[in-house]
N, C-alpha and C positions, 0 to 999 in steps of 0.2 A: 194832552193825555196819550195821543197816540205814541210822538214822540218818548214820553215815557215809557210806555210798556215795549217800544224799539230797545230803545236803551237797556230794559230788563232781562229783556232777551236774549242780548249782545252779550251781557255782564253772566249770565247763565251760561249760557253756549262757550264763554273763554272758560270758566272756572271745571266745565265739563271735560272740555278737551284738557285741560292741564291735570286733571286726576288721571284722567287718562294714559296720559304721558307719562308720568313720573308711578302709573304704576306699570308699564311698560320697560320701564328703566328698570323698576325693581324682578321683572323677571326677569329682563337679559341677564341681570345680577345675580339671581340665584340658581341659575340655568350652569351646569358644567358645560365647560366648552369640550367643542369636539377633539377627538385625539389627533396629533400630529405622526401624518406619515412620517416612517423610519427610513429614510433612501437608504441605510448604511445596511450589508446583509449581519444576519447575528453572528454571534460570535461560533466559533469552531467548539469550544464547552463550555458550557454555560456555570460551569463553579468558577467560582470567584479565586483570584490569583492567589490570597495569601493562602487558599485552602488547598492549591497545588502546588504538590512533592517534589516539586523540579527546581532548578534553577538554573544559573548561568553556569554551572559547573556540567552539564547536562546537555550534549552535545545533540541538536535535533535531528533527529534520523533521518527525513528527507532532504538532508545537506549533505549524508555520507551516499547517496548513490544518484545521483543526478541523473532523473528519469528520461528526460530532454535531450539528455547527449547519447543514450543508449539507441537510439534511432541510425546514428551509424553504423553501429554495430550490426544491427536487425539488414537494413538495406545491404549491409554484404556479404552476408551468413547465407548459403545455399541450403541449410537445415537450421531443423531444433537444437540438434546437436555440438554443430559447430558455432551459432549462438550461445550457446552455454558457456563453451570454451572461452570464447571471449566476454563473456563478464566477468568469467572468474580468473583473467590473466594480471598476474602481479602488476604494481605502476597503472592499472588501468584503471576502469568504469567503477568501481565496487571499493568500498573503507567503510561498508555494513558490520558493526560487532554488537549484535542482541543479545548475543548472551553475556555480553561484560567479560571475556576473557582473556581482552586486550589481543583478540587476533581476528582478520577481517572473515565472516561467515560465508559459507561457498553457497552461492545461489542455484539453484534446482531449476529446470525448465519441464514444464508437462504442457502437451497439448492439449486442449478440450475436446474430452469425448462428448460432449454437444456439440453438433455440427447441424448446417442448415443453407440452403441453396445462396450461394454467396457467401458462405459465414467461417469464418474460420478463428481459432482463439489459441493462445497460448498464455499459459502462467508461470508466473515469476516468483519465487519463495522459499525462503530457507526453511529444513528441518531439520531439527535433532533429537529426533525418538517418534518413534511411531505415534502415537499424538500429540508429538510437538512440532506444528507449523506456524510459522509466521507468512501469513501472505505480501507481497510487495507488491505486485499491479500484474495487470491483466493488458494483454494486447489484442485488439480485435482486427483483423482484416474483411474487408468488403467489399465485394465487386459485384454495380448496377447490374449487371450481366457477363454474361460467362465468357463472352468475347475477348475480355481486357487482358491483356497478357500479366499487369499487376493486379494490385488493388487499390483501395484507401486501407490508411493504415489507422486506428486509434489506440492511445498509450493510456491505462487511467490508471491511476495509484490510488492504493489504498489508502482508504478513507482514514483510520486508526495512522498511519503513518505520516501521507502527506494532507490529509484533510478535506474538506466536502470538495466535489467541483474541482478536481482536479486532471487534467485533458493535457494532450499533446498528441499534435496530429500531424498526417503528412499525407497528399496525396501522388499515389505510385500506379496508379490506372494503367497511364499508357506506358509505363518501362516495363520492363523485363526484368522482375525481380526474384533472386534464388530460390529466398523460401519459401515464397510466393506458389512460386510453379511448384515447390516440392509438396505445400499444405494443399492444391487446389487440385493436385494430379492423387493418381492410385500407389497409396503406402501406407504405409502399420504406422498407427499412433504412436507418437514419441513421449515418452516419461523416462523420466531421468532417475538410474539407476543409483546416483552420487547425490548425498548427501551428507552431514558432519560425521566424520572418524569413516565414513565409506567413500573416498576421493578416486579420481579417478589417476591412474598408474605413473603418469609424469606430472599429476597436479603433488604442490607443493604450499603447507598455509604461510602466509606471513602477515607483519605484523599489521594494526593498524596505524596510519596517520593521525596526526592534528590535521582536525577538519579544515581551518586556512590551507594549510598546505596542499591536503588532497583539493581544495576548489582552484589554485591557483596550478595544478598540477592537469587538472580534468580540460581549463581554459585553455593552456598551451595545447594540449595534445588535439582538442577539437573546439576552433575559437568561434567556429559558426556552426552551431545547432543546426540540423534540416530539420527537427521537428518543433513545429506551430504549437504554443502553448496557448490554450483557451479554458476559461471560465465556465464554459457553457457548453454542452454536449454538442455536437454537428447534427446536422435535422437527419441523415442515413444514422445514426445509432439508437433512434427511436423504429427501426425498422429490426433490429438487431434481438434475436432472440435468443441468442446462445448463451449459455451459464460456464463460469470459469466452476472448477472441481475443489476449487481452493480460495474462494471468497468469504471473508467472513472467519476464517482461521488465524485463530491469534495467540501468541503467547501469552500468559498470564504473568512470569516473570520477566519484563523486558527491562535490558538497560537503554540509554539513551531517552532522549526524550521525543513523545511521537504527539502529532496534531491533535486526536483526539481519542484522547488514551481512555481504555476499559476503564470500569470499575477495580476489576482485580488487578490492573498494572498499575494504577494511585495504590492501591494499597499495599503490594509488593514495594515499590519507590517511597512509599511513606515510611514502610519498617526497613529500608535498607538505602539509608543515602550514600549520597558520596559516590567515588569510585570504585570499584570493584577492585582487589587486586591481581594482579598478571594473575595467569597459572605457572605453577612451576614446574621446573624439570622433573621428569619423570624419577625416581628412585633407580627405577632397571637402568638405568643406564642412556646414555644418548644414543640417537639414530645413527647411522653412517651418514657422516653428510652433513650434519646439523647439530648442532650448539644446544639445539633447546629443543623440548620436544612440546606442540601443541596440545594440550589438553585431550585427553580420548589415544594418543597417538600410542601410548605403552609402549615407548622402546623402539618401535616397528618405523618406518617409514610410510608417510602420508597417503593412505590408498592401499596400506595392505593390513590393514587390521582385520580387514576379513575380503577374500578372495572374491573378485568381481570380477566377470568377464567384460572388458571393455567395448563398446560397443552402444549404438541406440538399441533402444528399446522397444517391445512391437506388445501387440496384444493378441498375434499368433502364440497356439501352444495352449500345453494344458495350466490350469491354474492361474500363478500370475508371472507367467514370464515376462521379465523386462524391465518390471518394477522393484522400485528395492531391495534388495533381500532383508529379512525379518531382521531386528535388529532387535540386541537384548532389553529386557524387561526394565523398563526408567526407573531409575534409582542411583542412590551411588555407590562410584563415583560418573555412571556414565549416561549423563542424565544431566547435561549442557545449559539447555532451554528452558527448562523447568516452567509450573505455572502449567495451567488448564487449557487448552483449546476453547474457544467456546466464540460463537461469533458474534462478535460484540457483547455486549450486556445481556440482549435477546435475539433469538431470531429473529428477522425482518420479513418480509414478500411483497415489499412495495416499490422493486427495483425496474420493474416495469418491464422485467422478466430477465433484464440482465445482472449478473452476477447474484443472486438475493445471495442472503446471508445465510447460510447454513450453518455454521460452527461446527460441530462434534464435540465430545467430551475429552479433553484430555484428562488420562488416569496415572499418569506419572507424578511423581515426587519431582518438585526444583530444585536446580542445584542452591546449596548451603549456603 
């Protein structure tokens, strides 16, 4: 009898655990499993490819100015001013055309009137009408302390152009570099008085390249970059407080195709594919000198459509001397850029103080 009620026992205790078990199974079974980490970062925009306005025929904009090779430039430029010079010289750095009018757009240089102990900034970006800005990138310089004859240098492109996390760096501490000593010493803020149809006296526009060409053009002329491309900001630009004046400034009608285009550039690009056509010769007549007159040029020759004293720029004086002179009211025909200013879709403030997004309104008409 003992052995029997052993036995009962045994036979109980299996059939207990096996309920057990198999309902143990059944909620591993109906349990969701946990989500799998993504290693991959997301995508630059998150609308879906067939529902973007671009194509192969659509030349990406951070392919016509190669931010990485402009670092030579920068390291031998004794100014803002003569930096400028050199992006904007024929055969060089620059086959930028946003506004589609098959001619490369003259880049702007402004210092940042934010400044801060170690901090120095300069911006990069075409305009063509009083609120029409496209920004290109921001350059930050940096020096631990004030001893350093250089700096470090940070290059970051716009996000809408070339896309999130976008870095090129170089460190110039211990050189002696021009515009270095010129931004860190006692002088007037430089803002660039030249912008589209207001060029400066011996600047002349031409046309743009096929993007191969200009990349295989850019490699011969500087086949080894000095500036460091990285993913990931440097641990000194988290210490960096200073605001570029033109972050967050965007065209609403852009040609070319950029990383991570507005709202209102899909929709511009949606109702106007294809290429754009040339501009044509002007009616009055050609310039002396040239064959064909750039769009805005009327006849005149590149830089005198309206009377600019040559020269940098300062923030001496009454008013606003230095900064562009007032240009006509956007419309047409002289109203290039066309599309809104506005930075990004929304304002931002979570740039952790550098560049946030400002925008402005642009109140201009685009061109046709």
């Amino acid at each position: 009898m003992v052995g029997g009620n052993w036995m009962l026992k045994k036979a109980i205790t299996i059939s207990i655990l096996s309920g057990l078990g198999l309902l143990a199974a059944c909620s591993q079974v109906e349990q969701p499993l946990p989500p799998v980490a993504n290693s991959q970062p997301a995508p630059a925009n998150t609308m879906l490819a067939e529902d973007m306005p671009y194509d192969d025929t659509d030349p990406w904009v951070k392919d016509n100015f190669d931010l990485q090779r402009a670092g030579e430039l920068l390291r031998k430029s004794k100014s803002p001013a003569e930096f400028e010079r050199y992006l904007n010289e024929e055969d060089g750095i620059n086959n930028l055309d946003l506004n589609g009018d098959g001619y490369v757009d003259y880049i702007s240089v402004e210092e940042f009137e934010d400044r801060g102990d170690g901090q120095r900034g300069l911006s990069l970006f075409s305009r063509f009408g009083p609120d029409l800005i496209q920004n290109i990138a921001s350059i930050f310089l940096y020096r631990d302390e004030p001893r350093y004859p250089g700096a470090r240098i940070l290059l970051r492109g716009d996000e809408v152009l070339y896309g999130d996390n976008n870095y090129y760096e170089s460190n110039w501490l211990d050189q002696s570099i021009g515009i270095a000593s010129m931004l860190f010493g006692d002088h007037d803020r430089y803002r660039s008085p030249y912008y589209y149809d207001h060029y400066p006296p011996n600047y002349a526009v031409y046309d743009v390249v096929d993007t191969p060409y200009y990349r295989t053009r850019i490699e011969r002329l500087w086949p080894e970059p000095i500036f460091v491309y990285t993913s990931a900001a440097p641990v000194y630009y988290e210490r960096i407080k200073i605001k570029s004046p033109n972050n967050g400034l965007h065209l609403g009608q852009l040609y070319g195709r950029p990383m991570k285009p507005t709202k209102d550039q899909i929709a511009f690009r949606r109702g106007n594919p294809g290429k754009p056509l040339k501009a044509k010769k002007d009616k009055g007549g050609d310039a002396p000198g040239h064959s064909e007159n750039a769009p805005g040029q009327r006849g005149v020759p590149p830089g005198h459509a309206k009377q600019i004293d040559d020269g940098p720029a300062s923030d001496k004086g009454k008013g606003n001397p230095g900064g562009p002179p007032k240009a006509d009211k956007p419309g047409k025909p002289d109203n290039p850029g066309g599309g809104q200013n506005k930075g990004g879709d929304k304002p931002k403030g979570n740039d952790k103080g550098h560049d946030q997004h400002g925008g402005g309104q642009g109140k201009g008409k685009g061109k046709p």
